[in-house]
Every structure is written in structure tokens, then in C-alpha cells.
C-alpha positions as CSV (number, residue, x, y, z in Angstrom):
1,X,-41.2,-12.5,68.8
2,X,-42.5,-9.0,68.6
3,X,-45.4,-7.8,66.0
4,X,-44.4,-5.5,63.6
5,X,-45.8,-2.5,61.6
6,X,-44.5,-1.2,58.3
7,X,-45.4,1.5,56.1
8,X,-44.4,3.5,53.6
9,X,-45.3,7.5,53.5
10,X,-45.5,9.3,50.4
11,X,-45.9,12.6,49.4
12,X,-46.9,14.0,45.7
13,X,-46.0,17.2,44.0
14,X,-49.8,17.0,42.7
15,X,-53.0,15.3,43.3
16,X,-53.4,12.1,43.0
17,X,-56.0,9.9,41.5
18,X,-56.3,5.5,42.3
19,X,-56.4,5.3,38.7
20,X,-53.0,6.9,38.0
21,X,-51.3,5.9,40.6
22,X,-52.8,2.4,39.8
23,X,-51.8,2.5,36.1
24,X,-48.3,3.8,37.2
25,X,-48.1,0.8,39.6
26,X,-48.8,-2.2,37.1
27,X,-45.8,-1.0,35.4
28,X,-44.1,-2.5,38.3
29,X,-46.2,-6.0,38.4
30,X,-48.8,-4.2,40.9
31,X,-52.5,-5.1,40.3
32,X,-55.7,-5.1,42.2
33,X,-56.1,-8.2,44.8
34,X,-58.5,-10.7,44.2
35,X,-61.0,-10.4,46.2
36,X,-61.0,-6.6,45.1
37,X,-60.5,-4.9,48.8
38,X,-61.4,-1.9,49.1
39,X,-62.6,1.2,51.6
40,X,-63.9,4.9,52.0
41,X,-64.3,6.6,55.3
42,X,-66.8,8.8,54.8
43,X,-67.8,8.1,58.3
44,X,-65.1,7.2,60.4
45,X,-65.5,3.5,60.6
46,X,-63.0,2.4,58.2
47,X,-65.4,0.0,57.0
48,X,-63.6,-2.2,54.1
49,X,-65.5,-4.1,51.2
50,X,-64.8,-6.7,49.1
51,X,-65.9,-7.8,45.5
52,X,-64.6,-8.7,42.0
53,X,-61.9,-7.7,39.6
54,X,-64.8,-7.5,36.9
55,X,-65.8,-4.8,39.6
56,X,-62.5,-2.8,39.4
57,X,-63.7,0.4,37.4
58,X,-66.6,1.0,39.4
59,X,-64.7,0.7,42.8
60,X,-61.7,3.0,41.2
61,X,-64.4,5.6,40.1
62,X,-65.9,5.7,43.2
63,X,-62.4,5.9,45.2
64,X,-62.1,8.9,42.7
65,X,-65.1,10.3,43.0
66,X,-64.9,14.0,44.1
67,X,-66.9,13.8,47.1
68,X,-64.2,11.3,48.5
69,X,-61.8,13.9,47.9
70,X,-61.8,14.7,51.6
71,X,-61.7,11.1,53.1
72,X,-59.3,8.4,53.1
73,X,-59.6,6.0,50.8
74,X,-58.1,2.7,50.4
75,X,-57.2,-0.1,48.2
76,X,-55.5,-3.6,48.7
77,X,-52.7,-4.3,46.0
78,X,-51.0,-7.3,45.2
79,X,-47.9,-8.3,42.8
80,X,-48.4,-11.6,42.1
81,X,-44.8,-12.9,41.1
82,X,-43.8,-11.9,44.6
83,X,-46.8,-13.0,46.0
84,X,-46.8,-9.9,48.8
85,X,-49.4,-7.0,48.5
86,X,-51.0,-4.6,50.8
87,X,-52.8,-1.8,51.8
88,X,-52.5,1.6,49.6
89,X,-53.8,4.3,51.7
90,X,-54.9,7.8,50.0
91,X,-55.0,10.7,52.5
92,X,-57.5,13.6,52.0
93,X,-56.4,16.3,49.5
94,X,-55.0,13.6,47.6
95,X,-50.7,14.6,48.4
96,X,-50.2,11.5,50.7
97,X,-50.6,8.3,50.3
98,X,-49.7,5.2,52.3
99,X,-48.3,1.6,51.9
100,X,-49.1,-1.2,54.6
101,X,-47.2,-4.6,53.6
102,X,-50.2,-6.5,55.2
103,X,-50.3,-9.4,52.4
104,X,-47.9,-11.8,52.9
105,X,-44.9,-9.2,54.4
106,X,-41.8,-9.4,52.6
107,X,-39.0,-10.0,55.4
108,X,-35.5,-9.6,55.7
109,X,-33.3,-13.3,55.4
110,X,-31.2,-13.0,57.9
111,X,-33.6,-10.7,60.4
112,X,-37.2,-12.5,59.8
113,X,-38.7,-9.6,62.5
114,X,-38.1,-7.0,60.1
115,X,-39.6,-6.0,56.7
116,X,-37.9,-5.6,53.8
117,X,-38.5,-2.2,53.6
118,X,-35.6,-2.2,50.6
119,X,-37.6,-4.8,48.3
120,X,-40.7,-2.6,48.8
121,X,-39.4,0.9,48.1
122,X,-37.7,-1.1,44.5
123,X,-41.0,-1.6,43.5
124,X,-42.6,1.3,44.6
125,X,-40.8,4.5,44.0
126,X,-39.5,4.2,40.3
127,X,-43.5,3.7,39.0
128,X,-44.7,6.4,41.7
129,X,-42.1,9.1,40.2
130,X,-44.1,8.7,36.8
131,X,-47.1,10.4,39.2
132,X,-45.1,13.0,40.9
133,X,-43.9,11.4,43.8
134,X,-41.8,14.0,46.0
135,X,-40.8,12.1,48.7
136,X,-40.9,8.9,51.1
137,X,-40.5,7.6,54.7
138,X,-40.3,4.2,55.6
139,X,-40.3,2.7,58.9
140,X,-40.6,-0.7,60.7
141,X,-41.7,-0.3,64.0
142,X,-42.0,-3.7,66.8
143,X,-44.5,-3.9,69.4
């Protein structure tokens, strides 16, 4: 069987912030994983870090901090009752952001290659429109 990549692009009628989008997402069940993952790329190495939820506000404030305006930043998300989570993905200037399903992929019943791209956007979109979300593309992609 194939590898497969999913993700889920988003684009925002304003800026975003980890700690809205955050808020907006525990609506939905979403919280910080546990470890607390978490990168900057201030210098291209996509370096990721882990530590504690008792950590959380200081890694959201530096994921926020205006410096990192211009540079991805990243966090890993989890909802627990599905047990699936992933990568969220902040693109500089703050209008993009990404999804990765890399915890525990969601994937169809009767077509286990794929991702249930459906189950995700469910969970996704309705908290995200509470921060402004304009639009989405999904895709699935095998290697």
C-alpha cells in the first residue's frame, strides 16, 4: 500500500493568532497534545520541541510573539474523544494556516488508503469560522 499525505489549507479574512484559533478550536474537543509539540522556524530547520501542558501559555505566547510574525510556526493538536490530532501549521503574515492529520490519521471504512478528509473538515471549519476562516482546500495525495 501507498503512503499518503493529507492536509488541509486555510485561508483567514484576518490575522490570526495560536491563541484564538486555539480557543476557537476547543469548542470543537481540540486541545494541545501531551507532550506539548511545538515549532518556530526562525531559521529554516524546522526544529520541533516538546514539553508540558503546564507549559502551554508560554509556548502560545512565544508562537505569538511578534517577531514570529514572519516565520512558520507550528503546533500539534489532539481531540482526545477521537483519539486523532496533528499538526496545525501557521504561515507567515498569519492568513494561512495548515492541518497535517499526522496523529493517529482518521481513515475512510471502506477505503483504509485514504483520509477521512470529511470527518476532519466537521471538526474543523465550524470552530475556525468563529476566527474568520475564508476558505479551505483539502487534499489526499498517495506516494
Amino acid at each position: 500500500m501507498s503512503s499518503r499525505t493529507a492536509d488541509i489549507d486555510f485561508t483567514f479574512t484576518r490575522e490570526l493568532t495560536v491563541r484564538t484559533t486555539l480557543g476557537a478550536l476547543a469548542t470543537a474537543g481540540w486541545a494541545l497534545e501531551e507532550p506539548l509539540s511545538y515549532m518556530v522556524n526562525d531559521d529554516d530547520l524546522y526544529d520541533w520541541q516538546s514539553t508540558t501542558r503546564e507549559h502551554a501559555q508560554d509556548v502560545v505566547a512565544v508562537l505569538d510573539a511578534p517577531g514570529h510574525a514572519n516565520h512558520h510556526v507550528a503546533v500539534c493538536i489532539y481531540h482526545e474523544e477521537a483519539s486523532t490530532g496533528g499538526q496545525l501549521l501557521f504561515f507567515p503574515g498569519r492568513l494561512t494556516c495548515s492541518f497535517i492529520p499526522t496523529i493517529n490519521r482518521r481513515r475512510l471504512a471502506d477505503s483504509v488508503g485514504f483520509t477521512d478528509l470529511s470527518w476532519y473538515l466537521h471538526t474543523l471549519v465550524p470552530p475556525l469560522l468563529v476566527v474568520g476562516l475564508k476558505s479551505y482546500e483539502a487534499c489526499d495525495i498517495g506516494h
